[in-house]
FIMARVEX-880079 format. One record per residue (C-alpha): residue number from 1; residue in three letters; x, y, z; chain. Coordinates in Angstrom, 1 decimal. Layout:
# residues N
NODE   num   residu        x        y        z   chaine
NODE   NUM      ALA        X        Y        Z        A
...
END
This chain:
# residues 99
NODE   num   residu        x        y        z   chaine
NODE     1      UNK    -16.9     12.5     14.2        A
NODE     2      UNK    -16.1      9.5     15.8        A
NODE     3      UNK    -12.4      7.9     15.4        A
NODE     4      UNK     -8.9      8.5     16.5        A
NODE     5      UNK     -6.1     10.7     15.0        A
NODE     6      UNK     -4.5      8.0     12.6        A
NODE     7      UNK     -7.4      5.8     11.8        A
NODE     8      UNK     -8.0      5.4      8.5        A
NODE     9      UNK    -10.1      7.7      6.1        A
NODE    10      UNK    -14.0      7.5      5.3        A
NODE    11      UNK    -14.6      8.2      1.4        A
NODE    12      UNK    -18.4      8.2      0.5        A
NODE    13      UNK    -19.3      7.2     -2.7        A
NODE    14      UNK    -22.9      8.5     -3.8        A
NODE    15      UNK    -26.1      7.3     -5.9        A
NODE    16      UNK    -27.0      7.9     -9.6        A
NODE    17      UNK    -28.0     11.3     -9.9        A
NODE    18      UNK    -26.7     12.3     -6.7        A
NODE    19      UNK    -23.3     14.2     -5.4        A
NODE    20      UNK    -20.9     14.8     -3.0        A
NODE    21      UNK    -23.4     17.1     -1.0        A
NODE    22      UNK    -26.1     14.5     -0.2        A
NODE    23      UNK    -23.0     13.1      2.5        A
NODE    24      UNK    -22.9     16.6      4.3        A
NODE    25      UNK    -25.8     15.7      7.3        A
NODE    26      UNK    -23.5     12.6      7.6        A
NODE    27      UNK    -19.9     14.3      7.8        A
NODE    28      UNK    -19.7     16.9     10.0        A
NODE    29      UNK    -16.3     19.2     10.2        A
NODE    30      UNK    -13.7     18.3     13.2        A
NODE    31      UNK    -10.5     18.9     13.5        A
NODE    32      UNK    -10.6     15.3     15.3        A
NODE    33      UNK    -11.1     12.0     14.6        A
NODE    34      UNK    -10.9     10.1     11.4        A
NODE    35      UNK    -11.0     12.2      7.7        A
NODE    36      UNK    -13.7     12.2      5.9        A
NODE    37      UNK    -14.4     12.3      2.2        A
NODE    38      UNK    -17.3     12.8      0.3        A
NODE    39      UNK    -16.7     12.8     -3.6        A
NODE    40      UNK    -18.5     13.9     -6.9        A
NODE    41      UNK    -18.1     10.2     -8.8        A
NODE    42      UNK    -17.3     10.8    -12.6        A
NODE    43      UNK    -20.2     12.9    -14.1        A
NODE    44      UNK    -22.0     14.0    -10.9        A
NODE    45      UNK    -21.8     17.2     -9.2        A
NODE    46      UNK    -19.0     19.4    -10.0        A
NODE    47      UNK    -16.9     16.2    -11.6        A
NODE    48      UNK    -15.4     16.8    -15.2        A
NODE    49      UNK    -18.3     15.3    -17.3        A
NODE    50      UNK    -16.0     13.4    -19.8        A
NODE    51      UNK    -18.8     11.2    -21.9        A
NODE    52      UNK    -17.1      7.7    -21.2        A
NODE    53      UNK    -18.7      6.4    -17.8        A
NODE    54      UNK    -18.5      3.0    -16.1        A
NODE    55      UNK    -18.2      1.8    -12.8        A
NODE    56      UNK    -14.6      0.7    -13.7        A
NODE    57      UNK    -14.4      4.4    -14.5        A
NODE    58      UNK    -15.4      5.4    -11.5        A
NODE    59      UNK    -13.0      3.3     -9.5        A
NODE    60      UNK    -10.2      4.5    -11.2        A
NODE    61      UNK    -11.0      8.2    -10.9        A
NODE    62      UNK    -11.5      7.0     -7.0        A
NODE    63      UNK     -8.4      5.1     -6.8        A
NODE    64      UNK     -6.4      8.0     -8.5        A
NODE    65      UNK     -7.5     10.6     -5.8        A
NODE    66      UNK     -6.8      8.0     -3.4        A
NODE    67      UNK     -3.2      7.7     -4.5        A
NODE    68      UNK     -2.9     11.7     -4.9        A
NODE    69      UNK     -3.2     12.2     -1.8        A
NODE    70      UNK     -1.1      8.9     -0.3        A
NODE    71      UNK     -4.0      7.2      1.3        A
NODE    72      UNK     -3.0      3.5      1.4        A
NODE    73      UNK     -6.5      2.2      3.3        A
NODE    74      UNK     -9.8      3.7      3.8        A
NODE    75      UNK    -13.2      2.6      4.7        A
NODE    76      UNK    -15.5      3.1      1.8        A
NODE    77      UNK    -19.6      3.7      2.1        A
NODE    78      UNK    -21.0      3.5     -0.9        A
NODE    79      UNK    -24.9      4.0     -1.7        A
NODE    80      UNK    -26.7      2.7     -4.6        A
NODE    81      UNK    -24.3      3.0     -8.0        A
NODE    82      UNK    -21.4      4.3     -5.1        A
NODE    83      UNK    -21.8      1.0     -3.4        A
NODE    84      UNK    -21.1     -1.0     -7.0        A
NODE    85      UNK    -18.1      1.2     -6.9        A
NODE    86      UNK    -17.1      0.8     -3.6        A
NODE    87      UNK    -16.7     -3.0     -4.3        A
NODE    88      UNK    -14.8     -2.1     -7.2        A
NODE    89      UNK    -12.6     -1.1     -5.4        A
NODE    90      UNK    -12.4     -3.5     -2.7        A
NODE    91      UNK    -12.2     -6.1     -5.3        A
NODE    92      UNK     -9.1     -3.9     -6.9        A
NODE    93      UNK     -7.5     -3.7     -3.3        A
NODE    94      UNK     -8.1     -6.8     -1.1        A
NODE    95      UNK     -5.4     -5.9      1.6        A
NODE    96      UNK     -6.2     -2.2      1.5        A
NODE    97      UNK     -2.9     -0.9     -0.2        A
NODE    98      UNK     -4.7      0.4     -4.0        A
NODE    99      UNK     -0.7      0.9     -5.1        A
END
C-alpha cells in the first residue's frame, strides 16, 4: 500500500449490488502505510439487511463506523451508488471532522 504511518484512512464505498469484497484486488494487507477500509454499505454483503435504505442511510451507517472507531478524516472512493454516498458524506463533513 502506498502511504505513511499516520496518514489518513482509505474507506471504499461499493456499487449497487456489489460488496466489500469487490475492493480486495485494490487493498492489499500491510502492516504499513495508510489503513484501508472496504465496507458492506446498508443491505449488501454481510450488512444487516434492515428494509429502510437510502443514500442518507448509508452515510449515516458510514459516518457511525467512522466515529466508532475515532476516525476524524479519511479519504473516501466511492463507485457507482458508493460514490453518491461518498459525497454524502463529504457534503456532511466539509473540513473532514464527521463529529
Amino acid at each position: 500500500m502506498a502511504g505513511e504511518p499516520g496518514d489518513p484512512p482509505m474507506v471504499l464505498l461499493h456499487g449497487l449490488g456489489d460488496d466489500e469484497r469487490d475492493w480486495h484486488p485494490c487493498c492489499p494487507r500491510s502492516p504499513l502505510g495508510i489503513g484501508c477500509f472496504a465496507l458492506d454499505l446498508r443491505g449488501h454483503g454481510r450488512s444487516a439487511h434492515p428494509g429502510r435504505y437510502s443514500f442518507e442511510l448509508m452515510r449515516d451507517d458510514v459516518i457511525a463506523f467512522l466515529d466508532a472507531l475515532d476516525v476524524g478524516r479519511c479519504v473516501l472512493v466511492g463507485h457507482s451508488m458508493g460514490g453518491a454516498v461518498a459525497i454524502l458524506l463529504a457534503e456532511a463533513a466539509p473540513s473532514g471532522s464527521l463529529t
